[in-house]
N, C-alpha and C positions, 0 to 999 in steps of 0.2 A: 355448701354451708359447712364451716368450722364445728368440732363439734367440741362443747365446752369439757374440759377434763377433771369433772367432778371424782372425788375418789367414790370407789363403790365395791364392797367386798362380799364375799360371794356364800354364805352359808347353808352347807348342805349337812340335813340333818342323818344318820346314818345308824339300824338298826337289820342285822340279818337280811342285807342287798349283797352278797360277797357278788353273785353274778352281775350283778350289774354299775355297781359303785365306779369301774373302771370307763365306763363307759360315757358315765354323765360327768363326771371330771376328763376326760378329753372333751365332749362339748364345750365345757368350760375353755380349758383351753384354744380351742379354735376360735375365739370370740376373735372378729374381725376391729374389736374396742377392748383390748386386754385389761381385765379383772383388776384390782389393784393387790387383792389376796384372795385365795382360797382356802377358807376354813373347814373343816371334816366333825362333825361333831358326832365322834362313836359313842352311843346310848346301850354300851354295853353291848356288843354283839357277838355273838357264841356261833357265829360261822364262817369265822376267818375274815371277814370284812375288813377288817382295822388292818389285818396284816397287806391285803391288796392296795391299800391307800400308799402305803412305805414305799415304793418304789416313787409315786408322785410328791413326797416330799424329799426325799433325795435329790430328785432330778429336777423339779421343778418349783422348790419351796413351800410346797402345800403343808396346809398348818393342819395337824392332827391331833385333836384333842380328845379325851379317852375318860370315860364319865361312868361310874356304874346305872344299870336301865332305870330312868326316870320318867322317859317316855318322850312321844316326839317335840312338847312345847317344852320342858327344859331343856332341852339340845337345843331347839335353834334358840331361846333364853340366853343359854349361855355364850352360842356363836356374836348373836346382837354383842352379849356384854364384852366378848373379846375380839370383835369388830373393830379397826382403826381409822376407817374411811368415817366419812359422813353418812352414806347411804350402805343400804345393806339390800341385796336380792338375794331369793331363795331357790334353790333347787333341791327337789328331791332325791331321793339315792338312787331311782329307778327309774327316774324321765330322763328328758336330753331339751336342750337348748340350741335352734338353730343359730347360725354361726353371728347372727346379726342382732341377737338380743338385747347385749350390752351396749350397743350403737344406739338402739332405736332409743332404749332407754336413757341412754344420757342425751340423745336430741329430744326427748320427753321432760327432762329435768332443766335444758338451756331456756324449754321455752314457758315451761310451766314451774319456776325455783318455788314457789309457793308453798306447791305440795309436799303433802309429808307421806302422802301414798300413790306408787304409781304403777298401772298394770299396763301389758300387751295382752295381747291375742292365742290362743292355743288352737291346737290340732288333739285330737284324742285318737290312741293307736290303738285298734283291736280287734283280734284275728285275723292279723293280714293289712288288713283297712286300717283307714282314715277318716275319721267323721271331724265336723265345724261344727261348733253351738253357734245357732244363734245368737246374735247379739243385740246389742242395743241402738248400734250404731254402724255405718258403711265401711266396706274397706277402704283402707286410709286414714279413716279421722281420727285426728289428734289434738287432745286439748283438755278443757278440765270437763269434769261430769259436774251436769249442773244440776241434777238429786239422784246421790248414788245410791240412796236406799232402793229406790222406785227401777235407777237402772238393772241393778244388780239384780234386782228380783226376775229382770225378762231374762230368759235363758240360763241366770243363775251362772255366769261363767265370763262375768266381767275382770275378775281378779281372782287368782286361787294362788297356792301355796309354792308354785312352779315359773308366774307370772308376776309375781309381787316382787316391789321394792319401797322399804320404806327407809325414812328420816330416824337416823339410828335414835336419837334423843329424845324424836317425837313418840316413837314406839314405845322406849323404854316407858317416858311417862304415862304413855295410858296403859301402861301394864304386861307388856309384849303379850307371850301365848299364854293362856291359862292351862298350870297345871293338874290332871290328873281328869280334865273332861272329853267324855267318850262322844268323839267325832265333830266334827265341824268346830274346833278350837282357832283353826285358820279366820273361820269367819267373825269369829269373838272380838281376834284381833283387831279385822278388818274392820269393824261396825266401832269399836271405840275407838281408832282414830279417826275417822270417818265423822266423828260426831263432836268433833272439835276441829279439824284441823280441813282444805281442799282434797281433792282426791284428783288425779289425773289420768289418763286412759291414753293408747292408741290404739287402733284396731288394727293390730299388723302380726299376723302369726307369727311367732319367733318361739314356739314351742310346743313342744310334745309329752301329751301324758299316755302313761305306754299302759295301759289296761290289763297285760297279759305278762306283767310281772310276778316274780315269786312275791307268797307273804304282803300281797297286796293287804288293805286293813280295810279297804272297801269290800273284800269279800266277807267279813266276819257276819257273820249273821247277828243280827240285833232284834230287841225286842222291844227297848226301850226307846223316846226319842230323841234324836241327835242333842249334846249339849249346846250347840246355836242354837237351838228350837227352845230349849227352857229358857235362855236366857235373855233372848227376843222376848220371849211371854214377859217374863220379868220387868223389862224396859217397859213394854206396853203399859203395865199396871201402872210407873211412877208420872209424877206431873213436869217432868222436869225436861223435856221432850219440846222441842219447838212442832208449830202445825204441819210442816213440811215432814220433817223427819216422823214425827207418828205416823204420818199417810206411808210413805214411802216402806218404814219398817213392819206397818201394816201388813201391805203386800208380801215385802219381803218376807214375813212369817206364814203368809197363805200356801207363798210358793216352795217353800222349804217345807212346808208341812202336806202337801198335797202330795207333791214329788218324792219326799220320804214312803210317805203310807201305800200308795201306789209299787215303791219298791218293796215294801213288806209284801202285798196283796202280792205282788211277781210271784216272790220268796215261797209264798202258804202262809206268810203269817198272819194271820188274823188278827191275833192276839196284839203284835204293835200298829196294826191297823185301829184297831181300839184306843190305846197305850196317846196315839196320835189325834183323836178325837177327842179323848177326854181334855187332853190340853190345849186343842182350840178350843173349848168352849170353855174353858176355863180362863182362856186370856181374854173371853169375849170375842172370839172371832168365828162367830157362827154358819156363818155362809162357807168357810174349808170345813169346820166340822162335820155340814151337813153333807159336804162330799166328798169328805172320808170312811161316812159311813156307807154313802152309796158303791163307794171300791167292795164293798164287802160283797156285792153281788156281780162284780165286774171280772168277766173272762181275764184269764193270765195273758193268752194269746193276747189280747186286745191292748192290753199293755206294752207288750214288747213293740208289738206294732209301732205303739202312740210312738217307743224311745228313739227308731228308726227315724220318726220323721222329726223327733226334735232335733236331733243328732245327724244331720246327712252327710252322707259318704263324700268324700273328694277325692279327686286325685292324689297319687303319690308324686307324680311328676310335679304339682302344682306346689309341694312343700314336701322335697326330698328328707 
């Protein structure tokens, strides 16, 4: 099968990754579907980062754009706005892209032009290991998600920030990333275009989230809940919501808020174990509230446990 040569540029958002930025920019390059451009968007970084990118635009035209820190959704905001292609996929400063990402995705876009959102598959890298989320869907399949709220909520790892590519114009209109909210700003995105526009999916690993990165932001200790989580409550409240997409966002806020508090209870925190209850019953979703409160008496152990089995190990041979 031919594969259609939609343009599709490549923005990676970049803040204090000096170790690793070199690395996810060869991914890029290795794409067996070469990139149409590669953008760099420094979010101000004060550890030399921006200076290791220089060699990649000498030699290879990579576009370096140099921003004081605004934080990661004005970076890629800005990548989208100086974006030339139609489509835009995202990579992180600390993951990688196996070499066939950009393929699958544009055999995702020949056969699904619809969509204004479209994910693959990931591998999550940590301590050595490899773990798969669960998905929604088998390996292999490819096509559109027929209620991606309800998807995305099994497993929560239908589309992330490393797997995504969207319709440059479609994005911009619903608003690209929102600035200035602490965590899950990815998903913000994802859920307003998602709520106008198709979504398409393949289930084909073509990427790696590396766990065991410096200055990861998934380490930061929080106490408050995710800004996905307010802002899903917020949606729930309005009437403006079709019957599908309420069910679906439904879930989708059970399981983001379950899985959040749970990772507080890991942490000792209690306190956004709380933080995380009051706001489901506040959105009216009583049935997580009530077992968010029961985390509060639930072993740490029993936790990490649960994360092993949602997350299982694979081979490295299986996804070098």
């Amino acid at each position: 099968m031919s594969i259609l040569k939609c343009g599709i540029s490549v923005v990676i958002p970049l803040y204090n990754k000096a170790p690793h930025i070199a690395k996810a920019i060869e991914s890029v390059l290795a794409q067996t579907s070469p990139a149409d451009e590669i953008i760099v968007v420094d979010d101000g970084s004060t550890d030399g980062g921006a200076e290791c990118v220089i060699p990649y635009v000498e030699k290879h035209g990579v576009r370096l754009i140099r921003q004081e820190n605004g934080g990661v959704s004005v970076a890629r905001n800005r990548g989208i706005e100086a974006a030339s292609a139609e489509y835009v996929a995202f990579l992180d400063a600390d993951d990688l892209w196996l070499p066939a990402h950009l393929e699958v995705l544009r055999r995702l876009i020949e056969k699904q032009p619809q969509a204004a959102l479209l994910s693959t598959a990931h591998v999550i890298e940590r301590g050595g290991d490899r773990y798969r989320p669960k998905s929604s869907y088998p390996d292999g399949w490819c096509g559109l998600v027929d209620n991606f709220f309800a998807r995305y909520a099994k497993g929560l790892c239908l589309i992330n920030s490393i797997t995504a590519c969207v319709k440059k114009q479609d994005a911009l209109q619903a608003g690209g990333f929102p600035a200035g909210v602490s965590r899950g700003e990815d998903i913000i995105c994802w859920v307003n275009i998602a709520l106008n526009h198709p979504v398409a999916h393949a289930e084909v690993v073509t990427a790696v989230y590396c766990q065991d990165a410096v200055n990861r932001t998934d380490r930061l200790r929080e106490t408050e809940p995710p800004g996905s989580l307010k802002y899903i409550a917020e949606l729930l409240k309005k009437g403006e919501l079709t019957k599908q997409q309420r069910r679906g966002l439904s879930v989708l806020f059970d399981r983001i808020a379950f899985f959040t508090a749970a990772g507080f209870k890991a942490n000792g925190d209690v306190v956004g174990v709380d933080a995380i209850r009051r706001l489901a019953f506040n959105a009216g979703r009583h049935g997580v509230g009530l077992l968010t409160f029961a985390l509060r008496w639930t072993p740490a152990a029993l936790l990490g446990a649960a994360k092993k089995i949602r997350h299982p190990r694979v081979s490295r041979k299986t996804f070098p």
